[in-house]
The first five atom37 places (N, CA, C, CB, O) and aatype in JSON, in Angstrom:
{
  "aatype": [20, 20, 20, 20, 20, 20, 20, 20, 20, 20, 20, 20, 20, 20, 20, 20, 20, 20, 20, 20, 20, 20, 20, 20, 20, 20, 20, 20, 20, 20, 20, 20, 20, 20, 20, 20, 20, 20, 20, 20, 20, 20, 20, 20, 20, 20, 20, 20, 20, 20, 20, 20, 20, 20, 20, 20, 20, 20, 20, 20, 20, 20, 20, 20, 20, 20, 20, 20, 20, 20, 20, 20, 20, 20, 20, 20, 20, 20, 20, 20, 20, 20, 20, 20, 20, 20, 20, 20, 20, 20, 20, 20, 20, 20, 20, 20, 20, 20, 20, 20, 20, 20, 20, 20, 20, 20, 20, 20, 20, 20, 20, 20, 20, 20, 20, 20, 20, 20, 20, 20, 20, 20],
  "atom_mask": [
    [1, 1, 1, 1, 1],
    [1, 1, 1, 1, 1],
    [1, 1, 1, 1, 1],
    [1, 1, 1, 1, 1],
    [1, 1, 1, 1, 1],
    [1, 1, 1, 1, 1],
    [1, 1, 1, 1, 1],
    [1, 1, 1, 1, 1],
    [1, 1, 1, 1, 1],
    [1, 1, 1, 1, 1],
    [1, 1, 1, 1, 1],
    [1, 1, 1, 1, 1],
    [1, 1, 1, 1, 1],
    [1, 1, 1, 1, 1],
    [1, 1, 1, 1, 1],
    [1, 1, 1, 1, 1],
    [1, 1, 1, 1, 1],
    [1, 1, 1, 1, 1],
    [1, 1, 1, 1, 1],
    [1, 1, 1, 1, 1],
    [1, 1, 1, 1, 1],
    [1, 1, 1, 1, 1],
    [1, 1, 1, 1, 1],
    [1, 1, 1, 1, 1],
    [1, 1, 1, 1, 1],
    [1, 1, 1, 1, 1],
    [1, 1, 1, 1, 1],
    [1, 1, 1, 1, 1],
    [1, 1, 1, 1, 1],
    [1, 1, 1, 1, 1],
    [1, 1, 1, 1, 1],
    [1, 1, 1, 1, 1],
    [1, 1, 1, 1, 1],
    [1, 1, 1, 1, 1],
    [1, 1, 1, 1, 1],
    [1, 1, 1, 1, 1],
    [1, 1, 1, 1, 1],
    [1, 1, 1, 1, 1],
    [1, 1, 1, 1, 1],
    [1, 1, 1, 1, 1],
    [1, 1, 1, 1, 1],
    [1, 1, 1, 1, 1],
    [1, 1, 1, 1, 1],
    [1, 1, 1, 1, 1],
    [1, 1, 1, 1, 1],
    [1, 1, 1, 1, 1],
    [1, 1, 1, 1, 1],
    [1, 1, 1, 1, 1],
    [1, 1, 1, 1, 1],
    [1, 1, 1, 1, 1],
    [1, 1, 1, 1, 1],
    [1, 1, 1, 1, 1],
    [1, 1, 1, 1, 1],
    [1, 1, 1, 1, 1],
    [1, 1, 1, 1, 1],
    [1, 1, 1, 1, 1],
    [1, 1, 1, 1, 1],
    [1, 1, 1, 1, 1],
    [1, 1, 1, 1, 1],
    [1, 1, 1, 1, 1],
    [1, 1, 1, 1, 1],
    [1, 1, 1, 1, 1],
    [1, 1, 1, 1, 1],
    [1, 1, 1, 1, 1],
    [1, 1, 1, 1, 1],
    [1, 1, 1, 1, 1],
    [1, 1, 1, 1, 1],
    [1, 1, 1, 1, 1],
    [1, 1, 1, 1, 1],
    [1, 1, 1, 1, 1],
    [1, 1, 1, 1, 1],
    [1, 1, 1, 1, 1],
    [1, 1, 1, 1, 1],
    [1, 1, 1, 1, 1],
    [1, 1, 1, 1, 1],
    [1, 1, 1, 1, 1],
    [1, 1, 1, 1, 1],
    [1, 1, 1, 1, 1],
    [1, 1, 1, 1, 1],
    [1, 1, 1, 1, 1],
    [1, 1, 1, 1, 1],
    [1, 1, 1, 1, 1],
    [1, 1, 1, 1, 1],
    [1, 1, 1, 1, 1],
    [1, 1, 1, 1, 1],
    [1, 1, 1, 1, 1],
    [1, 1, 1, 1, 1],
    [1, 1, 1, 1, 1],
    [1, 1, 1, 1, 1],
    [1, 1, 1, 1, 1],
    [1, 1, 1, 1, 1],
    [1, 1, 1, 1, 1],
    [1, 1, 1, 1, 1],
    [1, 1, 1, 1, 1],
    [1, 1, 1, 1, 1],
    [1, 1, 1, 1, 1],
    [1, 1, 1, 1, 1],
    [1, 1, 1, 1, 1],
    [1, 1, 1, 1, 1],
    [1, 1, 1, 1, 1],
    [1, 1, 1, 1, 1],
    [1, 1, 1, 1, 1],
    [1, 1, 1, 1, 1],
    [1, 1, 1, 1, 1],
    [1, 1, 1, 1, 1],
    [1, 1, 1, 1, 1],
    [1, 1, 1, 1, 1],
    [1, 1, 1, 1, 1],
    [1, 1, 1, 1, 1],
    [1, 1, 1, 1, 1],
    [1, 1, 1, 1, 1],
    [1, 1, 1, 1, 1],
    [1, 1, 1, 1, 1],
    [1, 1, 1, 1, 1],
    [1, 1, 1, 1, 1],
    [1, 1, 1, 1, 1],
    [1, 1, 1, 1, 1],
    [1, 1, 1, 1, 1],
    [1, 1, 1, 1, 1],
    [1, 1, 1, 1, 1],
    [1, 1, 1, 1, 1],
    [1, 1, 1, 1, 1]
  ],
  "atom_positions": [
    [[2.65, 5.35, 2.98], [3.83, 5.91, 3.61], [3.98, 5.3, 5.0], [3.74, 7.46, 3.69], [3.17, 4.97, 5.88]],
    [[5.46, 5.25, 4.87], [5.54, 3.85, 6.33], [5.73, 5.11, 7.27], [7.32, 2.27, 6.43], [5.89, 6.24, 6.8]],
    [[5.68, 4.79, 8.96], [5.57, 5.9, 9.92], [6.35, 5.08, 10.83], [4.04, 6.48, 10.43], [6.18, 3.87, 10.67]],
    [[7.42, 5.54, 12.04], [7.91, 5.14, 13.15], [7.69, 6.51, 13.92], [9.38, 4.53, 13.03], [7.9, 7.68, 13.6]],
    [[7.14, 5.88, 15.14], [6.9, 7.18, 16.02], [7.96, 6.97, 17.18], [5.21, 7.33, 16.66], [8.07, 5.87, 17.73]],
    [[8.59, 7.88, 17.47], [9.58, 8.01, 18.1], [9.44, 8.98, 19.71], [10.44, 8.55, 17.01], [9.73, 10.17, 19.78]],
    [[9.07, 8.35, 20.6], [8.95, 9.39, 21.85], [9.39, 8.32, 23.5], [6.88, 10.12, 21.86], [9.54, 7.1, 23.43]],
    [[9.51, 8.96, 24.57], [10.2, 8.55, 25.84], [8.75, 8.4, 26.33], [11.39, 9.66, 26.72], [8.54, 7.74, 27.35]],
    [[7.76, 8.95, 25.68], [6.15, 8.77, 26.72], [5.39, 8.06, 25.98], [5.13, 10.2, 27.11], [5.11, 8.41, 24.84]],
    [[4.95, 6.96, 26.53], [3.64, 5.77, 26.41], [2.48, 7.02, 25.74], [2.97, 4.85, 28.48], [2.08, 7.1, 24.58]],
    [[2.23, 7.64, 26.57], [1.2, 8.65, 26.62], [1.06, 9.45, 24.87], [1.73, 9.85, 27.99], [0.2, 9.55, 24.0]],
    [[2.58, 9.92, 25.08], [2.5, 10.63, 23.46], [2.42, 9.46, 22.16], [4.16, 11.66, 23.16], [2.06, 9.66, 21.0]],
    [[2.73, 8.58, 22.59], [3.35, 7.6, 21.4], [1.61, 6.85, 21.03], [4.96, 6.12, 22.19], [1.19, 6.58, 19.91]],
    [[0.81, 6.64, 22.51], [-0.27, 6.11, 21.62], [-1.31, 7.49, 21.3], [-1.13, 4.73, 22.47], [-2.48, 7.16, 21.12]],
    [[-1.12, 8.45, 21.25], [-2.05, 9.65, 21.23], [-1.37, 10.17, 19.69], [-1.87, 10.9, 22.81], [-2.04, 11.06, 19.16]],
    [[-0.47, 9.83, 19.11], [0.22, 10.08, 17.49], [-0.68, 9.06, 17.06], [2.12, 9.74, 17.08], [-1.63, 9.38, 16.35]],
    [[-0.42, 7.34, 17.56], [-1.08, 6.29, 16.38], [-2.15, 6.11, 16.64], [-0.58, 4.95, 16.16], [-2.77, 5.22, 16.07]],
    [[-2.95, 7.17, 17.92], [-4.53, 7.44, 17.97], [-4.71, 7.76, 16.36], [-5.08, 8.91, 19.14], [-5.01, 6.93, 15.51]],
    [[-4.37, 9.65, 16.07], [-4.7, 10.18, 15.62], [-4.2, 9.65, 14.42], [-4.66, 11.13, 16.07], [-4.31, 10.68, 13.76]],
    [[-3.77, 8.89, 13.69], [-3.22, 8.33, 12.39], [-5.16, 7.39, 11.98], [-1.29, 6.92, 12.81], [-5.62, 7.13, 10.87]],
    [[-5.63, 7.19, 12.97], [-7.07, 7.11, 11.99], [-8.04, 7.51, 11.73], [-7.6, 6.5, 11.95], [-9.2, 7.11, 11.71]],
    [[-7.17, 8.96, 11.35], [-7.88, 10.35, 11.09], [-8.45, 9.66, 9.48], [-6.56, 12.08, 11.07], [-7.49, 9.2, 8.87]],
    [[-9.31, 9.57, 8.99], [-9.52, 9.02, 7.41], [-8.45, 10.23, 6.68], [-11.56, 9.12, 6.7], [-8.01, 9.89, 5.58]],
    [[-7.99, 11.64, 7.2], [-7.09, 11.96, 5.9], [-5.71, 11.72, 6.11], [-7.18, 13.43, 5.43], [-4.97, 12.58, 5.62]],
    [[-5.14, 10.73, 6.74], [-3.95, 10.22, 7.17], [-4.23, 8.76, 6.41], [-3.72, 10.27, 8.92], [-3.56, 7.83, 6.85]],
    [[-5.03, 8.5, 5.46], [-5.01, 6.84, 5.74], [-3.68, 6.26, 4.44], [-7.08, 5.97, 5.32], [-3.27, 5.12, 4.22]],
    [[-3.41, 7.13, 4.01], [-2.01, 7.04, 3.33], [-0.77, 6.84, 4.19], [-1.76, 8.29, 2.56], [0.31, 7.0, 3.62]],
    [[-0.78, 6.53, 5.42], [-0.05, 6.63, 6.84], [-0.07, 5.73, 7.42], [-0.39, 7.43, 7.73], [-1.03, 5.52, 8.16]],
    [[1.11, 4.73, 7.28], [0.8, 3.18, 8.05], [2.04, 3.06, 9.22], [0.95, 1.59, 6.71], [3.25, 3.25, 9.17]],
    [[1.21, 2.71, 10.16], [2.36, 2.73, 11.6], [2.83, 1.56, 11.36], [1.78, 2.81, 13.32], [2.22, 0.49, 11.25]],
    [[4.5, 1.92, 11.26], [5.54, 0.68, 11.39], [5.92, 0.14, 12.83], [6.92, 1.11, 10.74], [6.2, -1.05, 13.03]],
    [[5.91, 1.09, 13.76], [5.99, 0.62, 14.93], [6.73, 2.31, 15.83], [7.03, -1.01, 14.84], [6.67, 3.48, 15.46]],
    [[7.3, 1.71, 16.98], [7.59, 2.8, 17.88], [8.66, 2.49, 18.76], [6.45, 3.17, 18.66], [9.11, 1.36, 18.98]],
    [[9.12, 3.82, 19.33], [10.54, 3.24, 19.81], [10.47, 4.97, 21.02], [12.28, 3.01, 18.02], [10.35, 6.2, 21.05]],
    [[10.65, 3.69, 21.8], [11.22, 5.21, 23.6], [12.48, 5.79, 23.73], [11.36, 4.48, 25.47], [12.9, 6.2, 24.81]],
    [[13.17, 5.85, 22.58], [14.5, 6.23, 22.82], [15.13, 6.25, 20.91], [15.35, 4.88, 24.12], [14.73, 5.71, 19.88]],
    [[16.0, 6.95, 21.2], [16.71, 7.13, 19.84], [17.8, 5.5, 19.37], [17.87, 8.79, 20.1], [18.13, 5.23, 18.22]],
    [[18.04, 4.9, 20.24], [18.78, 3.91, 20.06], [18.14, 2.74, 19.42], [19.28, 3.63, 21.18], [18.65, 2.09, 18.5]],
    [[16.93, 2.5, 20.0], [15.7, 1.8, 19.44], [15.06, 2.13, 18.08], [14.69, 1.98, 20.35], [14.66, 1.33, 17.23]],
    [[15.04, 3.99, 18.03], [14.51, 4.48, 16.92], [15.71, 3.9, 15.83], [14.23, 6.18, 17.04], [15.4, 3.55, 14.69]],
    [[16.81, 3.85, 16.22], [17.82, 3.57, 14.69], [18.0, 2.22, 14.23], [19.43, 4.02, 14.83], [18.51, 2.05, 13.12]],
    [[17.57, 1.07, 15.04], [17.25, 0.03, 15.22], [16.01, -0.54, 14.47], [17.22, 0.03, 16.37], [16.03, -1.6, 13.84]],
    [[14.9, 0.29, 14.61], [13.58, -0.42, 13.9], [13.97, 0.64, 12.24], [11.5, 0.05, 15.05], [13.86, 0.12, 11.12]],
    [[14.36, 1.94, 12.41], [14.31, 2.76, 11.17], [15.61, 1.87, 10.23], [14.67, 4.68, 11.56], [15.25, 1.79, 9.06]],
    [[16.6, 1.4, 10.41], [17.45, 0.19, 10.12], [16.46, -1.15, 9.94], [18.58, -0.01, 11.41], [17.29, -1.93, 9.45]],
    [[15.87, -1.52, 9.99], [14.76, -2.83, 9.27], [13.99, -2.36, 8.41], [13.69, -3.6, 10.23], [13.97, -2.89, 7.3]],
    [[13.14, -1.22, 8.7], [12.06, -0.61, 8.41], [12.33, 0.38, 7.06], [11.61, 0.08, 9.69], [11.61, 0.42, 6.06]],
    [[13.39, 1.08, 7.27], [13.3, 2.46, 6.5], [12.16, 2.91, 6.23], [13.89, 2.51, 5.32], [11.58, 2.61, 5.18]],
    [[11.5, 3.95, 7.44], [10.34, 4.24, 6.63], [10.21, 5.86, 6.27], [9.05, 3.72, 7.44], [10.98, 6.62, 6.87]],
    [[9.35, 6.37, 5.38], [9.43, 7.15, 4.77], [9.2, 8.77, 5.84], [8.54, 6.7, 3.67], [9.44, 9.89, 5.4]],
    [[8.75, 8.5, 7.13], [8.36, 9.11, 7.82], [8.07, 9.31, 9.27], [7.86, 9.14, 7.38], [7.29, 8.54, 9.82]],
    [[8.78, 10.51, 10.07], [9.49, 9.73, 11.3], [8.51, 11.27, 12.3], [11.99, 9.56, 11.25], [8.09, 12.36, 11.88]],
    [[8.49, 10.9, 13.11], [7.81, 12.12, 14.33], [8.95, 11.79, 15.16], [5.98, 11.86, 15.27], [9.51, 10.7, 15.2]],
    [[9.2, 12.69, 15.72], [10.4, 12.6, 16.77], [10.78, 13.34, 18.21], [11.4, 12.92, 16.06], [11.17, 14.47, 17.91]],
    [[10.82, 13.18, 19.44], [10.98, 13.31, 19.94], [12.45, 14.07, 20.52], [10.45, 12.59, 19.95], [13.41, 13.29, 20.55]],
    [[12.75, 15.6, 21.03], [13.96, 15.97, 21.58], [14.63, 15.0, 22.5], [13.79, 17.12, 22.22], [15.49, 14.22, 22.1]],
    [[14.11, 15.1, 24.11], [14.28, 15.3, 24.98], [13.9, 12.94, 25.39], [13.33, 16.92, 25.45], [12.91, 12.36, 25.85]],
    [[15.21, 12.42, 24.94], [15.14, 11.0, 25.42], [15.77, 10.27, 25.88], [14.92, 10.4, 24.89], [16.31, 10.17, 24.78]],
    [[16.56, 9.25, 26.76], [17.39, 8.48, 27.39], [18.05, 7.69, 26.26], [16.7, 7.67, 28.45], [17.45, 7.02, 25.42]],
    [[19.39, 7.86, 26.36], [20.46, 6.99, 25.62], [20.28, 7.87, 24.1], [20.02, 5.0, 25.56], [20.94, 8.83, 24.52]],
    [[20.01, 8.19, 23.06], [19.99, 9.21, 22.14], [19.09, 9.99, 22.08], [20.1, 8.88, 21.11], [17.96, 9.75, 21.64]],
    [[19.55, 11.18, 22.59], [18.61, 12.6, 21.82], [17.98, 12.53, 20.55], [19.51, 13.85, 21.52], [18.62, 11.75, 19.85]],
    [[17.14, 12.95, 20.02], [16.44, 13.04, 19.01], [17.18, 13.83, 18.19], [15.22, 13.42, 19.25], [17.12, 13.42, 17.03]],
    [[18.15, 15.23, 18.37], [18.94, 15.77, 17.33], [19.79, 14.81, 16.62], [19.73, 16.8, 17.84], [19.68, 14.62, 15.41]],
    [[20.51, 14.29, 17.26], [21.37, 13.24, 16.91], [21.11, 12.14, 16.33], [21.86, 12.9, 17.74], [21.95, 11.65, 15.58]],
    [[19.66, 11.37, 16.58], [18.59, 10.55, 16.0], [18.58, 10.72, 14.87], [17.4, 10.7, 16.38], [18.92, 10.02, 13.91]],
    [[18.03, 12.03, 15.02], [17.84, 12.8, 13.75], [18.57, 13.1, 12.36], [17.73, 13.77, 14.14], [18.02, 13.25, 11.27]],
    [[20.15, 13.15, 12.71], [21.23, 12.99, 12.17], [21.93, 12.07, 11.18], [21.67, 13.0, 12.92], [22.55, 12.22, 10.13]],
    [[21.42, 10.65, 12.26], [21.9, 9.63, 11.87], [20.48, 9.01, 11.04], [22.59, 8.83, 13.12], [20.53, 7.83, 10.71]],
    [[19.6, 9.57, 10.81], [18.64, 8.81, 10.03], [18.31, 9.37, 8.87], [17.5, 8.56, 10.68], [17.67, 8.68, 8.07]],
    [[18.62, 10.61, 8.54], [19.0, 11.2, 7.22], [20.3, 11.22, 6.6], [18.71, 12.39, 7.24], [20.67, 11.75, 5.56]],
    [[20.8, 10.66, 7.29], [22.35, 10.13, 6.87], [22.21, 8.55, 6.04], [23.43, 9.91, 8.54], [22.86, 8.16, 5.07]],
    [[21.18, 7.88, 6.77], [20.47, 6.73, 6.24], [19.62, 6.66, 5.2], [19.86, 6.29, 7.04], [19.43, 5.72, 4.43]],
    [[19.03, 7.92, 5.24], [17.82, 8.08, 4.1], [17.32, 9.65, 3.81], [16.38, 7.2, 4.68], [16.41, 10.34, 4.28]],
    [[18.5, 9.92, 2.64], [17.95, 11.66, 2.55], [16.84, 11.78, 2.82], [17.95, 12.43, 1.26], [16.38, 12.47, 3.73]],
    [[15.94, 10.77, 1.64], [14.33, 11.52, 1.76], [13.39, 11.54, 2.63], [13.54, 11.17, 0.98], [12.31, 12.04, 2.32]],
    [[13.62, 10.93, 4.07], [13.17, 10.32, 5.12], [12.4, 11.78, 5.63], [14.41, 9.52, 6.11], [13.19, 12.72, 5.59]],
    [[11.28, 12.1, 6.01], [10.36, 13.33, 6.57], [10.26, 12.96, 8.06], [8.71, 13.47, 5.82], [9.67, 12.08, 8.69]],
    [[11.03, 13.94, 8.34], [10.83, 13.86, 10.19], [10.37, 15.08, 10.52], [12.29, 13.62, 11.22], [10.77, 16.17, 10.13]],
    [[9.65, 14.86, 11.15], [8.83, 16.02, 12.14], [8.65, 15.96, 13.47], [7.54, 16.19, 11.83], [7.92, 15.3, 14.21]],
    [[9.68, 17.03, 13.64], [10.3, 16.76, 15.25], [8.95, 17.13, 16.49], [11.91, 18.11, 15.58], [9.04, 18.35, 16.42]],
    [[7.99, 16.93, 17.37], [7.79, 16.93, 18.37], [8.04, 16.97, 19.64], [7.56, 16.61, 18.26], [8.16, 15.96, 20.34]],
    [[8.14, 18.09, 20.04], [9.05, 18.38, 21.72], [8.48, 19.52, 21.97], [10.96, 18.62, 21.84], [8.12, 20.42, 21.21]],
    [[8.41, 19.39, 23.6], [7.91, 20.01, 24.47], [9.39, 21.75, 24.38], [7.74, 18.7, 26.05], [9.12, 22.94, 24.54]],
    [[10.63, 21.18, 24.09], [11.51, 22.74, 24.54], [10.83, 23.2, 23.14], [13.78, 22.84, 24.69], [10.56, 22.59, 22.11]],
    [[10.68, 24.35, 23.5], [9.68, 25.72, 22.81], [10.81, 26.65, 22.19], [8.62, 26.82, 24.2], [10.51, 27.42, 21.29]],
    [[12.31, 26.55, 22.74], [12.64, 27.65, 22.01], [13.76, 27.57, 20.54], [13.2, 28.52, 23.12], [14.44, 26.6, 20.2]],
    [[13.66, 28.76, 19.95], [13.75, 28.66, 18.92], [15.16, 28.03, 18.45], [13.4, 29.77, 18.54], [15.19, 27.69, 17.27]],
    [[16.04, 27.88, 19.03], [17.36, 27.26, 18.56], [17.71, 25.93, 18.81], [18.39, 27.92, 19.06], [18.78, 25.38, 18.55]],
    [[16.54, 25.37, 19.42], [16.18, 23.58, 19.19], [15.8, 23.73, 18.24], [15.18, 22.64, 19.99], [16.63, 23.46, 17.37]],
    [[14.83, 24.07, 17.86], [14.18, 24.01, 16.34], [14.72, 24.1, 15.54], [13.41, 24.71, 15.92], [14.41, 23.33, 14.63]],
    [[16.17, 25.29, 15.21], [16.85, 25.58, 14.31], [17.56, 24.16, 14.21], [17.62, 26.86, 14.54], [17.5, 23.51, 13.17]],
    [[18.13, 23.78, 15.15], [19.38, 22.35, 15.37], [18.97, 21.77, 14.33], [19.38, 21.15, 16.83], [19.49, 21.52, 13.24]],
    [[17.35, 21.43, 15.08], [16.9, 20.04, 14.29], [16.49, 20.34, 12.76], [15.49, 19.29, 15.09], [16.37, 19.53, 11.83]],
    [[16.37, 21.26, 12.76], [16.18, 21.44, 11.48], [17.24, 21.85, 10.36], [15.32, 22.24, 11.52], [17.02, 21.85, 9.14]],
    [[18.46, 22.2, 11.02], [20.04, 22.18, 10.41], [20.7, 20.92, 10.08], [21.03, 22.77, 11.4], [21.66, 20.81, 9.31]],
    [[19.76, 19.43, 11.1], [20.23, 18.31, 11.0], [19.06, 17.47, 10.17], [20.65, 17.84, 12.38], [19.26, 16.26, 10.06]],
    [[17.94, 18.0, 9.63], [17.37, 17.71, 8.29], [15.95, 17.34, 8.86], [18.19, 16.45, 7.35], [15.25, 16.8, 7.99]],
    [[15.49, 17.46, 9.77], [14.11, 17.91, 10.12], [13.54, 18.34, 9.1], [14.0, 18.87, 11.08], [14.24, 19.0, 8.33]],
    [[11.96, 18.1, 8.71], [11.49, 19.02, 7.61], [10.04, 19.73, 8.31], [11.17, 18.03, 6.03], [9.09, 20.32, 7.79]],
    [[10.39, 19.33, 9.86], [9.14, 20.04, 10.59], [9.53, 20.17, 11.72], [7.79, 19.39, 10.66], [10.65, 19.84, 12.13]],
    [[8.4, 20.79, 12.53], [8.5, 20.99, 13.95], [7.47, 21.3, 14.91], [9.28, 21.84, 14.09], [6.91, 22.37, 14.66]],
    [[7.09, 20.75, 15.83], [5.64, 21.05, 16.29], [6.06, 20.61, 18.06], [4.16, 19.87, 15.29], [6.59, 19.61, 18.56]],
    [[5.39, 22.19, 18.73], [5.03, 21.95, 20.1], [4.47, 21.41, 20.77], [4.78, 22.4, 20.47], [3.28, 21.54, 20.48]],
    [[4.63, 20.6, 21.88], [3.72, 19.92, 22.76], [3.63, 21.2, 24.11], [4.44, 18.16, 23.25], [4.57, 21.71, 24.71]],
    [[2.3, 21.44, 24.25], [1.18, 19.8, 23.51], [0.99, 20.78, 22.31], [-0.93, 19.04, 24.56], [1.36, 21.93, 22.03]],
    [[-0.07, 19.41, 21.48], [-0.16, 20.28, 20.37], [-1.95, 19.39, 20.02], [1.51, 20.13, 18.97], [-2.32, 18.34, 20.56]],
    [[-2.52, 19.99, 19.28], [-3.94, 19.45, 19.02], [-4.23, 18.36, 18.23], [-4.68, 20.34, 18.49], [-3.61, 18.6, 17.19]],
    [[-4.67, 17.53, 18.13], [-5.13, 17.09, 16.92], [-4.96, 17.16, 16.04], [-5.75, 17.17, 16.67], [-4.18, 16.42, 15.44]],
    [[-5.72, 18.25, 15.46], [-5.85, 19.16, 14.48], [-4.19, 19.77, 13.6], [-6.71, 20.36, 15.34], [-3.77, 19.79, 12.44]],
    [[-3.51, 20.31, 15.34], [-2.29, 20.31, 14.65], [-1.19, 19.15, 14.0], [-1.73, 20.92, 15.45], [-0.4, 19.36, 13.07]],
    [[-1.38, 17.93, 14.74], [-0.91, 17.19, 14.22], [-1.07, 16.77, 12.98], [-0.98, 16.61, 14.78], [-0.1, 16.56, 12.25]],
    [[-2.13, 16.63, 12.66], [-3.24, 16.52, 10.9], [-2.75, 17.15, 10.07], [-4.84, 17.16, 10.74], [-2.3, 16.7, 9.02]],
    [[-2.75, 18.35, 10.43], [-2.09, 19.38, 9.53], [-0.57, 19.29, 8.98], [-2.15, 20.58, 10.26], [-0.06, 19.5, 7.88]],
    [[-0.1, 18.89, 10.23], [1.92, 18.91, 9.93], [2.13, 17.48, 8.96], [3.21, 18.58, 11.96], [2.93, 17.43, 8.03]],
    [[1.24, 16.37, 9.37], [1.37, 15.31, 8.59], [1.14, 15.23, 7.28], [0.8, 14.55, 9.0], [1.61, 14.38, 6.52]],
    [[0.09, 16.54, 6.88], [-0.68, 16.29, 5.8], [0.38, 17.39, 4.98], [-2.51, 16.6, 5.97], [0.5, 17.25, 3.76]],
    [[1.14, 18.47, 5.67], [1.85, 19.16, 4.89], [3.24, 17.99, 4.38], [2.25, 20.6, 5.77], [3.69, 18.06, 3.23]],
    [[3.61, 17.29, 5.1], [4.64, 16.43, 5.17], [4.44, 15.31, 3.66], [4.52, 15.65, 6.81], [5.31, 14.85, 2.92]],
    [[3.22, 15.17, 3.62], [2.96, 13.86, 2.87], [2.44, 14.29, 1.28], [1.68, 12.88, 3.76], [2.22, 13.44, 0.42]],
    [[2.32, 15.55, 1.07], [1.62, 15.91, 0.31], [2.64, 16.44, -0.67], [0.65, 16.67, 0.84], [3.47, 17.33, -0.44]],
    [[2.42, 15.65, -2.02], [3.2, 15.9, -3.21], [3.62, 17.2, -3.29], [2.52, 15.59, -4.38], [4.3, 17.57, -4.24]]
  ]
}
């Protein structure tokens, strides 16, 4: 399963394709990464990959809207949104605009493992 990680922070973006060599992620191959939603529609347009982490809160496209336009591209595409706003009617958005997850920063390890592994799993 192909992966584009999608975030505005250096910091978050290599701390996702840290944790991708978790051995129960190894079904999980990083296609690459993008600081902004404009970039994200750009590599997910070459790439199509099956599986997207995503970022709210980014310069030049928001991640709702990201979000929008890349299940518009690819029903089956699994995005699992990542963002720091906590409350509940971001979550709803993104998930009205075809999100099939959602996870707080920060968030653990562990939690990340988990959301991926619910994501990927037949």
């Amino acid at each position: 399963m192909k992966l584009l990680i999608v975030d505005d922070s250096a910091l978050i973006r290599s701390r996702i394709a840290r944790i991708l060599n978790d051995p129960r992620l190894n079904t999980i191959q990083l296609l690459g990464m993008a600081r902004n939603g404009k970039e994200a529609i750009m590599l997910f347009l070459q790439h199509m990959p099956e599986l997207v982490t995503m970022d709210i809160t980014m310069p030049e496209m928001d991640g709702i809207e990201c979000t929008e336009k890349m299940i518009e591209l690819r029903h089956d595409c699994s995005i699992l949104v990542i963002s720091a706003l906590s409350d509940k009617a971001t979550a709803l958005k993104a998930l009205k605009k075809g999100a099939r997850g959602f996870l707080y920063k920060p968030f653990s390890d562990e939690d990340l493992i988990a959301a991926f592994l619910e994501l990927t799993s037949p």
